[in-house]
Biopython code that builds the backbone (N, CA, C, O; Angstrom):
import numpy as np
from Bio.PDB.StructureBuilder import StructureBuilder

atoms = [
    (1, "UNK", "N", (-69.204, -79.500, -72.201)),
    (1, "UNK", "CA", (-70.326, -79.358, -73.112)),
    (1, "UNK", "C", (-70.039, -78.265, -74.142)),
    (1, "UNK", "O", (-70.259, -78.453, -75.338)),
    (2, "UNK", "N", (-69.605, -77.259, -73.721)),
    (2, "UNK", "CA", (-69.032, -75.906, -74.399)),
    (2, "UNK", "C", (-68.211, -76.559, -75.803)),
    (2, "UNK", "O", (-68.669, -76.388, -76.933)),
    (3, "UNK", "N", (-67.027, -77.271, -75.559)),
    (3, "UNK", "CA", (-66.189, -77.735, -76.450)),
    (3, "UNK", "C", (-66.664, -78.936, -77.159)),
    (3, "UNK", "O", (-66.134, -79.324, -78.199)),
    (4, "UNK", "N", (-67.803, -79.607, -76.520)),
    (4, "UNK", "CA", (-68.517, -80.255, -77.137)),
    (4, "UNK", "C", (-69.846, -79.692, -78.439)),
    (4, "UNK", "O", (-70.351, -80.465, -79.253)),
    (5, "UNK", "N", (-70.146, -78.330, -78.336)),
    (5, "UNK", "CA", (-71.118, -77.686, -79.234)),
    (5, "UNK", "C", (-70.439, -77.042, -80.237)),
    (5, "UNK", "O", (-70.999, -76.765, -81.297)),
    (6, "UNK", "N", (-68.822, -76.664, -79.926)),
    (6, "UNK", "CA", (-67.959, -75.778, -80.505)),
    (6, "UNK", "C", (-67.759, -76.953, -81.555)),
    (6, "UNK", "O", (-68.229, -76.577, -82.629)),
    (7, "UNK", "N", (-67.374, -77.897, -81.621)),
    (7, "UNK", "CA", (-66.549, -78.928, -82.396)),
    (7, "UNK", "C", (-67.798, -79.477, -82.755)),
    (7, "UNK", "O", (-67.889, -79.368, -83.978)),
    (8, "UNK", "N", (-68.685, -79.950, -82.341)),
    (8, "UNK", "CA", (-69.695, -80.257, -83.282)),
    (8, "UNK", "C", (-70.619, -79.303, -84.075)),
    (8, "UNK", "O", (-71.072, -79.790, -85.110)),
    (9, "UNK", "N", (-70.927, -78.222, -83.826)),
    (9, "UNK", "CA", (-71.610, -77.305, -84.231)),
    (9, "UNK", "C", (-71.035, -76.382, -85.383)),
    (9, "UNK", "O", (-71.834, -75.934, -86.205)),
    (10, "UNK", "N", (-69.850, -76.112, -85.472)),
    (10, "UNK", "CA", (-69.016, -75.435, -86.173)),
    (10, "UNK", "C", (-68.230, -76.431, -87.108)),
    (10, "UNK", "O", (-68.551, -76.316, -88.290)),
    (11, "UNK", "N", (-67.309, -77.348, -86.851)),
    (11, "UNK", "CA", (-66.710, -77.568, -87.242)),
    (11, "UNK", "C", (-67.666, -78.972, -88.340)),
    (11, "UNK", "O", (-67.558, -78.920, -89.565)),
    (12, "UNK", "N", (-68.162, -79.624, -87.947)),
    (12, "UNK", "CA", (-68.675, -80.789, -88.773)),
    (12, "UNK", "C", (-69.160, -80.276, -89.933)),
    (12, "UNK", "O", (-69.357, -79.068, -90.064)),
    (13, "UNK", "N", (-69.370, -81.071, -90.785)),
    (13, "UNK", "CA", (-69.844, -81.346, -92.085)),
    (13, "UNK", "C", (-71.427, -81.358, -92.065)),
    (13, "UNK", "O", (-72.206, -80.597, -92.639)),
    (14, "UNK", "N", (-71.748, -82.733, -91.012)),
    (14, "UNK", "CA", (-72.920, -83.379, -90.734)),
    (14, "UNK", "C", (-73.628, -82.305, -89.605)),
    (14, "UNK", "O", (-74.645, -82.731, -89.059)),
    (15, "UNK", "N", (-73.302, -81.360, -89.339)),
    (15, "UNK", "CA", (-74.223, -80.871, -88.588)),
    (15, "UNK", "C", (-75.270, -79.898, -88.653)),
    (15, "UNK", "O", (-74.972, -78.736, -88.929)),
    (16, "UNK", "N", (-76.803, -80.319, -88.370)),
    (16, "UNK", "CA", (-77.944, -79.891, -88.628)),
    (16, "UNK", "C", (-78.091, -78.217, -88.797)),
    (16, "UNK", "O", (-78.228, -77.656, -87.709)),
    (17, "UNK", "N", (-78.088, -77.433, -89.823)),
    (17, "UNK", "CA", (-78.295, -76.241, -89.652)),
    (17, "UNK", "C", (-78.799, -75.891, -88.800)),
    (17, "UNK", "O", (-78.187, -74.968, -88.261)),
    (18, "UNK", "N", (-80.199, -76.315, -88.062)),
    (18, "UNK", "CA", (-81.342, -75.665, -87.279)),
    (18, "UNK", "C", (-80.048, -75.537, -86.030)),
    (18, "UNK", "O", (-80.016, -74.395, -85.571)),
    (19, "UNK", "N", (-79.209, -76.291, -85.536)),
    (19, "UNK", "CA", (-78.743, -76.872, -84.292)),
    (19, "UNK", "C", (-77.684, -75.682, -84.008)),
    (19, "UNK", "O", (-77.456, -75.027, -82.990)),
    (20, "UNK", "N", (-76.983, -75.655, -85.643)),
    (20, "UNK", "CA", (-76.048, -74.347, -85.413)),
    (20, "UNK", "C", (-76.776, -73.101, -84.912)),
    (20, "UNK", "O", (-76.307, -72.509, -83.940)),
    (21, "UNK", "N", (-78.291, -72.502, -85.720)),
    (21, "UNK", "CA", (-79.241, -71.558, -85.181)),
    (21, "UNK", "C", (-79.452, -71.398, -84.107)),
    (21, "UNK", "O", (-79.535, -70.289, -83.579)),
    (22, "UNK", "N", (-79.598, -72.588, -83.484)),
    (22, "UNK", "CA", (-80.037, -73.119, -81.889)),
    (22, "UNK", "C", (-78.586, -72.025, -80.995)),
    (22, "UNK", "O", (-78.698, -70.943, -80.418)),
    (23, "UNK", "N", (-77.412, -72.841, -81.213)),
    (23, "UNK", "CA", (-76.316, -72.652, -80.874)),
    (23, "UNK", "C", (-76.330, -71.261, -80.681)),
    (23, "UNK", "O", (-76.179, -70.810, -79.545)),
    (24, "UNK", "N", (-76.481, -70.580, -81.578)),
    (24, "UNK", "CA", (-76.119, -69.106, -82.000)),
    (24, "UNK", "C", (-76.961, -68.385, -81.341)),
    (24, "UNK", "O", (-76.485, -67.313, -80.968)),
    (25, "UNK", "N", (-78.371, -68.632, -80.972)),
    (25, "UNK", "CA", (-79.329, -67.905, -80.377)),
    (25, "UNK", "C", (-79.096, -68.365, -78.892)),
    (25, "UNK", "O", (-79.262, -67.622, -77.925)),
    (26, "UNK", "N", (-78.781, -69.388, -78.837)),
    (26, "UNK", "CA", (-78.314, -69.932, -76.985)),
    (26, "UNK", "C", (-77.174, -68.621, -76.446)),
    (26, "UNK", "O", (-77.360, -67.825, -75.526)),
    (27, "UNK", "N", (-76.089, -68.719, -77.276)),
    (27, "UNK", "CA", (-75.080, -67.429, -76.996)),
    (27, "UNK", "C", (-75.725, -66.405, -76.858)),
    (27, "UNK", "O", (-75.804, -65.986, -75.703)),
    (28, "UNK", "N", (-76.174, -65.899, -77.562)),
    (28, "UNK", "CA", (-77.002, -64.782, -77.885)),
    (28, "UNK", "C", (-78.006, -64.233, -76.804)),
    (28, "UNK", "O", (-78.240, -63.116, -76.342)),
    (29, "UNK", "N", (-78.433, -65.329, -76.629)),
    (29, "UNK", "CA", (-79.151, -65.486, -75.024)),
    (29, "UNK", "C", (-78.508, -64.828, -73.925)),
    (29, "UNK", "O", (-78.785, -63.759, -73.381)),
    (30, "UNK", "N", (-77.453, -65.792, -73.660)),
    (30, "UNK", "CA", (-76.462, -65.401, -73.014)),
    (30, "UNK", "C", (-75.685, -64.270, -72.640)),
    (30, "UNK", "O", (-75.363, -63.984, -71.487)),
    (31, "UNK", "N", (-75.373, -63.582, -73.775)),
    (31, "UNK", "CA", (-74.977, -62.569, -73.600)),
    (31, "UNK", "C", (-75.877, -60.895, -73.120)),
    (31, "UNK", "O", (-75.590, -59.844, -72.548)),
    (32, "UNK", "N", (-77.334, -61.674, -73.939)),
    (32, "UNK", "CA", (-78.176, -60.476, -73.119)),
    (32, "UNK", "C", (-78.401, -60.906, -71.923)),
    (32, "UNK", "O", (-78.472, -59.881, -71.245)),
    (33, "UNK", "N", (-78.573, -61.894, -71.183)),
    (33, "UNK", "CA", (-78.539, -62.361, -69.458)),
    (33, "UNK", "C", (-77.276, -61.272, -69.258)),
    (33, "UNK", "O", (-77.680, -60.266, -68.675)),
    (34, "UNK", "N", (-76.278, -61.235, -69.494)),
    (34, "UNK", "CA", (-74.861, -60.800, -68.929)),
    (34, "UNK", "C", (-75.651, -59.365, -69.348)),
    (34, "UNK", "O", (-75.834, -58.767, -68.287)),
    (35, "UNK", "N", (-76.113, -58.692, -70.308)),
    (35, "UNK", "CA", (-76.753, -57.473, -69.989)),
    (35, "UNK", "C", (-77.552, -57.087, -69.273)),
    (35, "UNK", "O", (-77.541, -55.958, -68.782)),
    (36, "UNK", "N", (-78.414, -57.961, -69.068)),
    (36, "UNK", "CA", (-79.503, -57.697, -68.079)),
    (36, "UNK", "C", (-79.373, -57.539, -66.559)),
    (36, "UNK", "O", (-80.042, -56.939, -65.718)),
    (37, "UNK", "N", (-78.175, -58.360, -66.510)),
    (37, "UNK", "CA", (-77.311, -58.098, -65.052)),
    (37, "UNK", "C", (-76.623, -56.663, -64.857)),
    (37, "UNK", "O", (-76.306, -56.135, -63.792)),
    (38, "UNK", "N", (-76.483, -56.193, -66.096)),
    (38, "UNK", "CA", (-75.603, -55.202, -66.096)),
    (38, "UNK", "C", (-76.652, -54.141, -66.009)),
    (38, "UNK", "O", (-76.289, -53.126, -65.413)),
    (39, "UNK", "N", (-77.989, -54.153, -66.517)),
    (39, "UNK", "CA", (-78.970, -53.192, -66.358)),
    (39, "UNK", "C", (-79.110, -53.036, -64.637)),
    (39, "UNK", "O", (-79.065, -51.935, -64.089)),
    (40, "UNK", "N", (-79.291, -54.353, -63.878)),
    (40, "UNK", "CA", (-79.396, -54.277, -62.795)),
    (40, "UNK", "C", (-78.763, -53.646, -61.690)),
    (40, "UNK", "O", (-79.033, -52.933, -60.723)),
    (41, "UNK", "N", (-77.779, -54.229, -62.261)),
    (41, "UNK", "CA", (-76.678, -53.136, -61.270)),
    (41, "UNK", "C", (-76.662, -51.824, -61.130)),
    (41, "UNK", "O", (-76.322, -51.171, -60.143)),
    (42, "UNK", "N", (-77.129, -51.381, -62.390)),
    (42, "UNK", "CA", (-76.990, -50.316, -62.890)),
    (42, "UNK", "C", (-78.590, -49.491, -62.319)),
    (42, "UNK", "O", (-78.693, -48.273, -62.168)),
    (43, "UNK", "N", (-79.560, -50.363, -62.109)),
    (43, "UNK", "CA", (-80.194, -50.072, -61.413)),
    (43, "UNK", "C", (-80.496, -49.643, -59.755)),
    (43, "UNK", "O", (-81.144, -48.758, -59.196)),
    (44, "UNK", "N", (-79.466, -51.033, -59.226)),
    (44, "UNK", "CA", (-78.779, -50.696, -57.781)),
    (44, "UNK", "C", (-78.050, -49.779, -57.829)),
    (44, "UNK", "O", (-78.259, -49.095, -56.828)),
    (45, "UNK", "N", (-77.086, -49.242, -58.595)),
    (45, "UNK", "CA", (-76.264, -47.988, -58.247)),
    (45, "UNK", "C", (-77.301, -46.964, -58.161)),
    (45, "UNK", "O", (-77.184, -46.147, -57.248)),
    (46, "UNK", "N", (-78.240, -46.871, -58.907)),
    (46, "UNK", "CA", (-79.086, -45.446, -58.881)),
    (46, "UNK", "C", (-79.653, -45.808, -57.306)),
    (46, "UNK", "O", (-79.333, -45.022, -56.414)),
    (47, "UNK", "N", (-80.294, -46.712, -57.047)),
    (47, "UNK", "CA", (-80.457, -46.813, -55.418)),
    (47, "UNK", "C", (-79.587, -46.257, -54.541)),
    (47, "UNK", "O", (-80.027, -45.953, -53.432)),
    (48, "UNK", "N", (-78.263, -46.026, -54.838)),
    (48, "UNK", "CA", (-76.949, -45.969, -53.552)),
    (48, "UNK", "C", (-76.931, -44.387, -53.947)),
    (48, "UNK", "O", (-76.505, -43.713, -53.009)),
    (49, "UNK", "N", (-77.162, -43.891, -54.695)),
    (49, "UNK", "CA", (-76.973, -42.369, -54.666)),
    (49, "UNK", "C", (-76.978, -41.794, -53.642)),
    (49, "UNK", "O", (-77.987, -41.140, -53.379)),
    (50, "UNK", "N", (-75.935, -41.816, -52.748)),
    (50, "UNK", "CA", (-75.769, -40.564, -51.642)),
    (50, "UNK", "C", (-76.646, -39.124, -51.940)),
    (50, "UNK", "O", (-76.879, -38.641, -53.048)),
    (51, "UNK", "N", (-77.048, -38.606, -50.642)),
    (51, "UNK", "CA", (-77.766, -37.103, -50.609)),
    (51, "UNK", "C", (-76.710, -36.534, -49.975)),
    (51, "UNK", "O", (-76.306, -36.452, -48.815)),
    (52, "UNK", "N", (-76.301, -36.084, -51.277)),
    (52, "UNK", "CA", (-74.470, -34.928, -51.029)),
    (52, "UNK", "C", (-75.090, -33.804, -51.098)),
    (52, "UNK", "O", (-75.436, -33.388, -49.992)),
    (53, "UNK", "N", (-75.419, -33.014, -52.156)),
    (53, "UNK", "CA", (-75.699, -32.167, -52.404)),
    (53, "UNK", "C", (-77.191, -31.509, -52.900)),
    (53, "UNK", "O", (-78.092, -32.295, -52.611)),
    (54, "UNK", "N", (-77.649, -30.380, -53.512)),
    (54, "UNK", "CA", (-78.405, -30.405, -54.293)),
    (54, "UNK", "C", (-78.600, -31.092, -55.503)),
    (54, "UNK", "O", (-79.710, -31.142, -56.032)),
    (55, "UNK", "N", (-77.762, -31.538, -55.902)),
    (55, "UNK", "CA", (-77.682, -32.033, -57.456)),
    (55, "UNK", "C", (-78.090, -33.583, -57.417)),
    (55, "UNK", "O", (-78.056, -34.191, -58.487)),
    (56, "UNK", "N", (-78.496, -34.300, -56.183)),
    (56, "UNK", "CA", (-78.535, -35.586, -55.732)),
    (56, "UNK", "C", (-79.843, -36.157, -56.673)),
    (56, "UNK", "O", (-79.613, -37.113, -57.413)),
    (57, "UNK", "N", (-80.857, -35.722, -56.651)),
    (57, "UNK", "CA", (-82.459, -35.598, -57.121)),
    (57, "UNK", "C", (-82.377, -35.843, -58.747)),
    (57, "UNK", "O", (-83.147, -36.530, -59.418)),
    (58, "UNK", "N", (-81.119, -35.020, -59.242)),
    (58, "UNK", "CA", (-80.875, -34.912, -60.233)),
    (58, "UNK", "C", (-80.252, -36.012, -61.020)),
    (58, "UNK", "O", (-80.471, -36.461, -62.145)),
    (59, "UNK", "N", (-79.132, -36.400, -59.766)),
    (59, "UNK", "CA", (-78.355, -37.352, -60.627)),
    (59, "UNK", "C", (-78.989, -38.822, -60.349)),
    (59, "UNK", "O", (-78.529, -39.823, -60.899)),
    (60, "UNK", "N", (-80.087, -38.862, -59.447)),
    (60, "UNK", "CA", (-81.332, -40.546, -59.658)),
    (60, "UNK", "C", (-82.165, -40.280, -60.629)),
    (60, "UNK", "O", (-82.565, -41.222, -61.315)),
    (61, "UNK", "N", (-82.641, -38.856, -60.922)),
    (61, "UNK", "CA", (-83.700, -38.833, -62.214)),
    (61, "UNK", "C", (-82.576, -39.351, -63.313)),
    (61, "UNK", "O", (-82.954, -40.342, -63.937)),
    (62, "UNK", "N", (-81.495, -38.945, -63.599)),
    (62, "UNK", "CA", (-80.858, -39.265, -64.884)),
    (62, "UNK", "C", (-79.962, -40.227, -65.114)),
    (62, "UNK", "O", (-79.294, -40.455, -66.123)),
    (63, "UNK", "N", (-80.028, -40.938, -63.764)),
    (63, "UNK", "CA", (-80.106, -42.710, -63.369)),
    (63, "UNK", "C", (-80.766, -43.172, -63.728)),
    (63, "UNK", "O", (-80.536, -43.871, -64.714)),
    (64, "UNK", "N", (-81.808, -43.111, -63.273)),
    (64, "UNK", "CA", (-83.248, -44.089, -63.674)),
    (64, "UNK", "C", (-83.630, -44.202, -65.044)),
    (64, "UNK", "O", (-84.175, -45.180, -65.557)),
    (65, "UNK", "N", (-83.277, -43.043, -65.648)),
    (65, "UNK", "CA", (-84.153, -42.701, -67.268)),
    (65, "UNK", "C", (-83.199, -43.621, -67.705)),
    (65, "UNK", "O", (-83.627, -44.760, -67.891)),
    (66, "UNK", "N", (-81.591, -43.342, -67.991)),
    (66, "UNK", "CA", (-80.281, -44.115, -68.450)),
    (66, "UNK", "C", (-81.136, -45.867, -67.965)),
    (66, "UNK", "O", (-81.508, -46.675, -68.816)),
    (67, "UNK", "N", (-81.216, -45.995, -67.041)),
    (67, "UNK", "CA", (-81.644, -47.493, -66.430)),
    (67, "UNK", "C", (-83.269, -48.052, -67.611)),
    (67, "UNK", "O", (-83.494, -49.173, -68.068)),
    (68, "UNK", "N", (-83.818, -47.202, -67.718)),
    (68, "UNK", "CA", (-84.974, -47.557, -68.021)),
    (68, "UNK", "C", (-84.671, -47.553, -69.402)),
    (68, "UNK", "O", (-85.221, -48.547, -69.876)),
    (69, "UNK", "N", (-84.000, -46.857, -70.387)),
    (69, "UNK", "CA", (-83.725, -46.998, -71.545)),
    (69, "UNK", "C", (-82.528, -48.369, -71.773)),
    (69, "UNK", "O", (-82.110, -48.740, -72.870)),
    (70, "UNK", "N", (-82.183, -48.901, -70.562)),
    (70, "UNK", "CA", (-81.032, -49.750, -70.857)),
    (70, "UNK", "C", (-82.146, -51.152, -70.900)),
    (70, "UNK", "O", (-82.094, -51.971, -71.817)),
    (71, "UNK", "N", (-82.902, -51.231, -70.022)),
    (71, "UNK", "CA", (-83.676, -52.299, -69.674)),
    (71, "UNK", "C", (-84.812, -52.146, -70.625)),
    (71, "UNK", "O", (-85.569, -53.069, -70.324)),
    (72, "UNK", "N", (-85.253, -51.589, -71.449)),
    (72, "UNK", "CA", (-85.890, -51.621, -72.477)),
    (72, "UNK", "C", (-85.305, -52.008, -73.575)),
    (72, "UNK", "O", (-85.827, -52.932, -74.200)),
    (73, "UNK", "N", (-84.239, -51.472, -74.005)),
    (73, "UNK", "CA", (-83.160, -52.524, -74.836)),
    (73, "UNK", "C", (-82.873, -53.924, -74.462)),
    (73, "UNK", "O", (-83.211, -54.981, -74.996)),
    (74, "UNK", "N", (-82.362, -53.741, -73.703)),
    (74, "UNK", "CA", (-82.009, -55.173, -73.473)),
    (74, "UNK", "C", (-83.173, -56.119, -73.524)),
    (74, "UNK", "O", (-82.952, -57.282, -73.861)),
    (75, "UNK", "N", (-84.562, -55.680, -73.181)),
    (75, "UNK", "CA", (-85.781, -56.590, -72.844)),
    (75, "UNK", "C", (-86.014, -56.846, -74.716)),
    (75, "UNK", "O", (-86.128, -58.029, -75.036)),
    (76, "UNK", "N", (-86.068, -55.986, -75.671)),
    (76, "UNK", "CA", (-86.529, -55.657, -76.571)),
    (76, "UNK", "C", (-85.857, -57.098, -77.292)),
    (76, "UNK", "O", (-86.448, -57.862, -78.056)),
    (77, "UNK", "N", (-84.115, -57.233, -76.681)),
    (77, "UNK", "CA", (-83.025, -57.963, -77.772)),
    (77, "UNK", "C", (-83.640, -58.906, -77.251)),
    (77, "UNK", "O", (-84.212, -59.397, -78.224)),
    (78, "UNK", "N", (-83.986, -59.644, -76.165)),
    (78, "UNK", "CA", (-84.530, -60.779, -75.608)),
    (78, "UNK", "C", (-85.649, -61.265, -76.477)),
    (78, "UNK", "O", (-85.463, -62.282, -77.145)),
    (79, "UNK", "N", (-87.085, -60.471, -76.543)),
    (79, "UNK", "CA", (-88.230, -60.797, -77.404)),
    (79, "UNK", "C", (-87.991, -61.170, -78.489)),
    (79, "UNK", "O", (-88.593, -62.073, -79.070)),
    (80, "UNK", "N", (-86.641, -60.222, -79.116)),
    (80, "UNK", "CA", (-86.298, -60.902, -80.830)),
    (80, "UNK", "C", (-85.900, -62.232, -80.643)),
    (80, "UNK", "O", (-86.384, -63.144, -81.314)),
    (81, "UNK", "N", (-84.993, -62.419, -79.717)),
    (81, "UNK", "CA", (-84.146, -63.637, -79.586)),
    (81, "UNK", "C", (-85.182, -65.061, -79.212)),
    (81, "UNK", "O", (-84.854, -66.205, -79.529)),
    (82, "UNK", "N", (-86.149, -64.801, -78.664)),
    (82, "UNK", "CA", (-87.493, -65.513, -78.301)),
    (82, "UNK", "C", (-87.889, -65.836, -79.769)),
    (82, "UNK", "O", (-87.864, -66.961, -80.267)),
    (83, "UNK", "N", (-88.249, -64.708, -80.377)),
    (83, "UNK", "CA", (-88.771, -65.011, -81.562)),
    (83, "UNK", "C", (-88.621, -65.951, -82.803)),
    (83, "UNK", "O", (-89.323, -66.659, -83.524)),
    (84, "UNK", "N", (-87.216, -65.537, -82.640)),
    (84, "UNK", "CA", (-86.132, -66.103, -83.979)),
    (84, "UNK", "C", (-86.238, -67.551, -83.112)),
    (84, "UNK", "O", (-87.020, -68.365, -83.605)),
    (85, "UNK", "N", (-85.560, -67.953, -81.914)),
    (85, "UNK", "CA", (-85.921, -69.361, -81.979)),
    (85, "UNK", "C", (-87.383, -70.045, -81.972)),
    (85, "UNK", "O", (-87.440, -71.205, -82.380)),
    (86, "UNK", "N", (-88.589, -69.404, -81.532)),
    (86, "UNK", "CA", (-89.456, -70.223, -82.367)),
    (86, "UNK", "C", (-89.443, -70.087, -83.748)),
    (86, "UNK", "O", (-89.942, -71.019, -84.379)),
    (87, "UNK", "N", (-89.031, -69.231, -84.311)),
    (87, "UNK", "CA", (-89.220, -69.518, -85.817)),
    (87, "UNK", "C", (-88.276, -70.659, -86.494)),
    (87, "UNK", "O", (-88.389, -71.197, -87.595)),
    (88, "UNK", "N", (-87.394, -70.831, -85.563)),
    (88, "UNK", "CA", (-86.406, -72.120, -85.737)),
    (88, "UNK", "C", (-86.746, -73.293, -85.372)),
    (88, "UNK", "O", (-86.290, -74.222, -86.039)),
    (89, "UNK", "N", (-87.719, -73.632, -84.115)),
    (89, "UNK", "CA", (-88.530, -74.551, -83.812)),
    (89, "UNK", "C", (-89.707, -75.031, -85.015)),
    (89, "UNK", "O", (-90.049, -76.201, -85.186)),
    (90, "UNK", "N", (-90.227, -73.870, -85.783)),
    (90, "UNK", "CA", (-91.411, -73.871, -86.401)),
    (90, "UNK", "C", (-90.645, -74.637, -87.976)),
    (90, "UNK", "O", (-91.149, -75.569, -88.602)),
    (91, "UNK", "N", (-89.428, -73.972, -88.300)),
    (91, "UNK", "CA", (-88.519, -75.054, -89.764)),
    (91, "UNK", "C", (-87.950, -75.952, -89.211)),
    (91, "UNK", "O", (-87.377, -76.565, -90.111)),
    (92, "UNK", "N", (-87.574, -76.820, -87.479)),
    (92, "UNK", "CA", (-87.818, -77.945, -87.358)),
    (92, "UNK", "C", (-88.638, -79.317, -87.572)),
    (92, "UNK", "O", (-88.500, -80.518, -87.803)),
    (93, "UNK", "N", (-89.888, -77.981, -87.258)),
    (93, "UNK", "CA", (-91.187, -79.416, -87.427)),
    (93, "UNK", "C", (-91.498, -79.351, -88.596)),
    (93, "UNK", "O", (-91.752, -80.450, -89.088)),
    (94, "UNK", "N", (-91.594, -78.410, -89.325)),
    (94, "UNK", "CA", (-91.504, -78.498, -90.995)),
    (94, "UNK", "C", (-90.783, -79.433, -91.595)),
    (94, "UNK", "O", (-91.361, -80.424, -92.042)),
    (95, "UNK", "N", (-89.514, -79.304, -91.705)),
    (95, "UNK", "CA", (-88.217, -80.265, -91.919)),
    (95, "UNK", "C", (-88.788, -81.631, -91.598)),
    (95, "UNK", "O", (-88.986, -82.571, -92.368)),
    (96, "UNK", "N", (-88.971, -81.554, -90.519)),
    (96, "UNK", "CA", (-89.063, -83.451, -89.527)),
    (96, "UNK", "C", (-90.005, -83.999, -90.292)),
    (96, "UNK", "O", (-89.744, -85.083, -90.814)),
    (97, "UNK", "N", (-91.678, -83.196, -90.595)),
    (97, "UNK", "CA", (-92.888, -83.808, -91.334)),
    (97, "UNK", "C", (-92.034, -84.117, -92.804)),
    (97, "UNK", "O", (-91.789, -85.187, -93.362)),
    (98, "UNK", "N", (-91.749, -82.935, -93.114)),
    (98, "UNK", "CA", (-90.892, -83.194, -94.491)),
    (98, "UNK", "C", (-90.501, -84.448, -94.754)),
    (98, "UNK", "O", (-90.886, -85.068, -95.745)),
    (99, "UNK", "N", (-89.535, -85.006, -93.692)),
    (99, "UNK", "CA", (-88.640, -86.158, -94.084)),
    (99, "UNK", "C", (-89.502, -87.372, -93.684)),
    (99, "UNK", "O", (-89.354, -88.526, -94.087)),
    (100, "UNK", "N", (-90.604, -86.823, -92.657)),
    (100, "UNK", "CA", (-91.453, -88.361, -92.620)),
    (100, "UNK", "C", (-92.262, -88.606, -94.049)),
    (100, "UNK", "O", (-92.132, -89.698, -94.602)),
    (101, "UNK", "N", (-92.945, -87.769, -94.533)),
    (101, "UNK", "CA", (-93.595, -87.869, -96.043)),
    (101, "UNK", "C", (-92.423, -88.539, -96.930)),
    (101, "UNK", "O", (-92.952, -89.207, -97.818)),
    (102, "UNK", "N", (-91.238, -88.585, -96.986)),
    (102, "UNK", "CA", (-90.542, -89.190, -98.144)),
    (102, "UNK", "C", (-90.989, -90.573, -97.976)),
    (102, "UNK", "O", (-90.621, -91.441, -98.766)),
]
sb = StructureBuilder()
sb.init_structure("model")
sb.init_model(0)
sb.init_chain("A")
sb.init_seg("    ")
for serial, (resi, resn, name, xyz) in enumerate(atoms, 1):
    if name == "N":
        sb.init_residue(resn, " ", resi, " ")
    sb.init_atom(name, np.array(xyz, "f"), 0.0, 1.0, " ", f" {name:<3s}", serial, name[0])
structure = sb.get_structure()
């Protein structure tokens, strides 16, 4: 399917702008999932913090904050990415009425 969106999406002549948008925000998607995993983890490591020392208290408070500023980003790129494809859905149905009126 991959090499099937690559070669049609990119490479054609005939292919629907909205679809390339589509395409581009699907990746895009994607790649914040692969962040959001990475927030997580990153959340489980602050869980595993061994009580070594005094400094232990210290280094989950400045875990968590790092975690909470990562997962607020990342949540933030998601909402845009939400956004932009309905607004790509919304010059679909525009387009489509468009071409039924001709």
């Amino acid at each position: 399917m991959k090499k099937f969106l690559n070669f049609d999406l990119q490479r054609s002549s005939y292919a629907n702008p909205v679809l390339k948008e589509f395409a581009q925000l699907s990746l895009l998607k994607k790649i914040e999932s692969r962040k959001l995993l990475e927030v997580s983890e990153l959340g489980q490591r602050c869980y595993s913090i061994e009580k070594k020392d005094n400094r232990w208290l210290e280094q989950i408070s400045d875990c968590f904050e790092h975690y909470k500023v990562e997962l607020k980003r990342v949540g933030d790129m998601l909402k845009q990415a939400e956004f932009e494809m309905m607004q790509i859905e919304v010059k679909q149905l525009h387009s489509s009425k468009y071409r039924m009126n001709l």
